[in-house]
N, C-alpha and C positions, 0 to 999 in steps of 0.2 A: 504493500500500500504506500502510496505516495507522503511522504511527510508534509503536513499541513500546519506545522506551528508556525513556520516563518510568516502564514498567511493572517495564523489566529492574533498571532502578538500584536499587531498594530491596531488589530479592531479593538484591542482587551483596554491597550494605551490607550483610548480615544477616549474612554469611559471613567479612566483612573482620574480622581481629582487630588494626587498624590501631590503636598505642596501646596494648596490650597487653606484658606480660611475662609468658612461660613458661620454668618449668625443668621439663625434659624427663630424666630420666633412663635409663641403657642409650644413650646417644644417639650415639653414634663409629662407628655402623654398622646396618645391617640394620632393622630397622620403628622405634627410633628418629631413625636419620637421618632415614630419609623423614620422621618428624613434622617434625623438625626444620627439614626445606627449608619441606617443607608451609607450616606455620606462619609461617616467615618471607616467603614469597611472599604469604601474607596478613595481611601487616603488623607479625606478632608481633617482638620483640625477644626473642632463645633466651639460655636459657643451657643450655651444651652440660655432662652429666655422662658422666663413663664411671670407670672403674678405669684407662684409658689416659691420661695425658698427651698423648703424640700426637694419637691418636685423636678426642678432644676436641679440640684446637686444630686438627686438618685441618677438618673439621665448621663450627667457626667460622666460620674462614676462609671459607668457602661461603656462609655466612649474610651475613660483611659486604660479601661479594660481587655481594648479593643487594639491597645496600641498607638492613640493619636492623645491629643492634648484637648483639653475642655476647659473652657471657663463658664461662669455658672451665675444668672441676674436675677436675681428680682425684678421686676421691672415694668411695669406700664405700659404699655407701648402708645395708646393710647395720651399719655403724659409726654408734651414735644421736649421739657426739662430731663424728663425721666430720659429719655431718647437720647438726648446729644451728651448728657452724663456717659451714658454705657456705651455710644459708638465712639467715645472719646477714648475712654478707658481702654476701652477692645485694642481700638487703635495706638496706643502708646505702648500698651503691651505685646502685642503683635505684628506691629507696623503698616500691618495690609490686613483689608478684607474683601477678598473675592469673590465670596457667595451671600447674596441676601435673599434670604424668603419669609416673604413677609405672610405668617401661616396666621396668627393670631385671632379671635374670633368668637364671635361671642352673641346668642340668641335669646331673643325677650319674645316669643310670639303673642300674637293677640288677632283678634280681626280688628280693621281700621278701626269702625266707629267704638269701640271700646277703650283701642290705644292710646295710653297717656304721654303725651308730647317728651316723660324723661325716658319710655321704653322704646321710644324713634332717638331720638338724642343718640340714648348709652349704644346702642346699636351703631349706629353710622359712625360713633367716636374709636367704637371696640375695634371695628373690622375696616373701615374708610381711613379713617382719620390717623391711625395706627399705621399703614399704609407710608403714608402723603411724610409722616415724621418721621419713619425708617429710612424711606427712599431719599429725601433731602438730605438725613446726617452721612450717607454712605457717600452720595453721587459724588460730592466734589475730590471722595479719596480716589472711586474707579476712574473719574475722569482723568486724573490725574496721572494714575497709574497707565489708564488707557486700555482697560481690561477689566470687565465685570459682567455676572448673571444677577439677574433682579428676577424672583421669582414671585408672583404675586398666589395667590390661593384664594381663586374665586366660588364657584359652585354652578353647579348647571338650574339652582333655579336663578341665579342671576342672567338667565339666558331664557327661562322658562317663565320664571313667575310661580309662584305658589300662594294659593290662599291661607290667609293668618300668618304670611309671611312677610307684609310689606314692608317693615323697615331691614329684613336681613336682607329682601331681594335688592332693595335699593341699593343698599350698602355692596353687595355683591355684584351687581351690575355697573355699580358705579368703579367698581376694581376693575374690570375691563376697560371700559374707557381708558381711564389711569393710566393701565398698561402700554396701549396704543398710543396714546401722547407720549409716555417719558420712552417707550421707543424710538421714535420721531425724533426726541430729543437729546437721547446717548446716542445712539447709532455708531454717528461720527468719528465716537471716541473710545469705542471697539466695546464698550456695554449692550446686551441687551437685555430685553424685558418681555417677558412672555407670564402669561397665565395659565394656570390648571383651572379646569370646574371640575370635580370632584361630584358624583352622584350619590347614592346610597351609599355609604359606607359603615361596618361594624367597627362602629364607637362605645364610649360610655351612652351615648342618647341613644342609638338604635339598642343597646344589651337592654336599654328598661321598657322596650317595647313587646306587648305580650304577642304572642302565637299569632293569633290572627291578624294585627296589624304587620307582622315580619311576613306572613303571606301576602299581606298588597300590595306591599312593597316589592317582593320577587316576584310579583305578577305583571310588573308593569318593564320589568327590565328582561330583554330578550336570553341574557345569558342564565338567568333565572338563580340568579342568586345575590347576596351585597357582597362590595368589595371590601379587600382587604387593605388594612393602610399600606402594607406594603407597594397595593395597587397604584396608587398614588407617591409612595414614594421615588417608585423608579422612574415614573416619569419626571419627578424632579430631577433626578441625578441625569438623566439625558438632558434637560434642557439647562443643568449644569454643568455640562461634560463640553469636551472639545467636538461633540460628534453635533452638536445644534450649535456651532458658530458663525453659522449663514442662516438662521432661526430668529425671527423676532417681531414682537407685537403679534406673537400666536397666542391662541386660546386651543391648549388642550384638553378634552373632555377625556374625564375617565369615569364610564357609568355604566359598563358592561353593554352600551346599543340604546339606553333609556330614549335620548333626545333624538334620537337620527331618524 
């Protein structure tokens, strides 16, 4: 049989973010974790955010487990002080940061006419506004540097709409957008910025769903099951990797067929 490694090697490099620095935020659990391992199995050094202490330093701890280096925030993301605090800090400590996904995220549902103007607020601040603060304290290091992935973590109902959902759809749609501007406007300076939507995924919030709502769910998605975070993490690590460096201002769906 003919030897195929010389062939395998270079695709395997293309993937490796060996040398790299990412701050991942939302990271203490559920589809941030998973980036979080993701990433450090291929080579990334994390820094882990959450709103937990713990949470964050469990996380770590798995990363330098793993062999790579972790630092570990508290932190708000949502709070623009909280924000240029920690990509300051990152930044002296590390010198560069390569990878931002901006995962963090947070759901108040209601139907409109019940909705209290701070359950639209806290929403658009968690998941929008969190965003718009990450993405400004990074850009002017990537730009700089001249090399960066911005990874936003939108949802496919920000594409769909869901009822009782209107301030997360906003908020999630509005991350799109987002994307597509601060594309337009790193490009130049070899950053880009792409989105995931993310469909069903096995969370903490789908795990407290009984029997029969985890049936309607896998009734509406053709592969007929929910995803797993890992589902979502690997598309992260592609649109982190050298292999999406002609990639940007995309919106990838990972929903097993839900929206197609």
């Amino acid at each position: 049989m003919p030897d195929t490694t010389a062939q395998i090697a270079p695709t395997l490099q293309q993937f490796s973010l060996l040398g790299k620095t990412a701050l991942i935020t939302g990271s203490a659990r559920g589809i941030g974790r998973a980036m979080a391992l993701a990433f450090a199995r291929a080579g990334a050094d994390v820094v882990v955010n959450s709103r937990s202490e713990a949470g964050s330093q469990r996380v770590a701890e798995e990363i330098r487990a793993l062999g790579r280096r972790a630092l570990a925030y508290e932190a708000d993301v949502s709070d623009a002080a909280a924000v240029d605090g920690m990509i300051g800090e990152v930044l002296k400590e590390w010198q560069t940061l390569d990878i931002l996904v901006n995962n963090a995220g947070i759901t108040r549902d209601g139907l409109l006419l019940r909705m209290k103007d701070e359950q639209w607020h806290e929403v658009l601040r968690g998941n929008l506004n969190s965003a718009f603060h990450c993405t400004r304290a990074v850009s002017r290091a990537m730009m700089k540097q001249r090399h960066g992935r911005i990874i936003n973590v939108s949802s496919v109902v920000g594409i769909m709409g869901n009822a009782g959902q209107a301030n997360y759809a906003a908020s999630k749609a509005g991350l799109i957008g987002f994307t597509k501007a601060m594309a337009k406007e790193l490009a130049s300076r070899g950053v880009t910025v792409n989105a995931i939507a993310p469909g069903f995924i096995k969370t903490d919030m789908t795990d407290a769903l009984g029997p029969e709502a985890k049936d309607t769910l896998t009734g509406q998605i053709p592969m007929a099951r929910l995803g797993e975070p890992e589902d979502v993490a690997d598309a992260a690590l592609f649109l982190a990797s050298d292999a999406a460096r002609y990639i940007t201002g995309q919106v990838i769906v990972v929903d097993g067929g839900m929206t197609m």
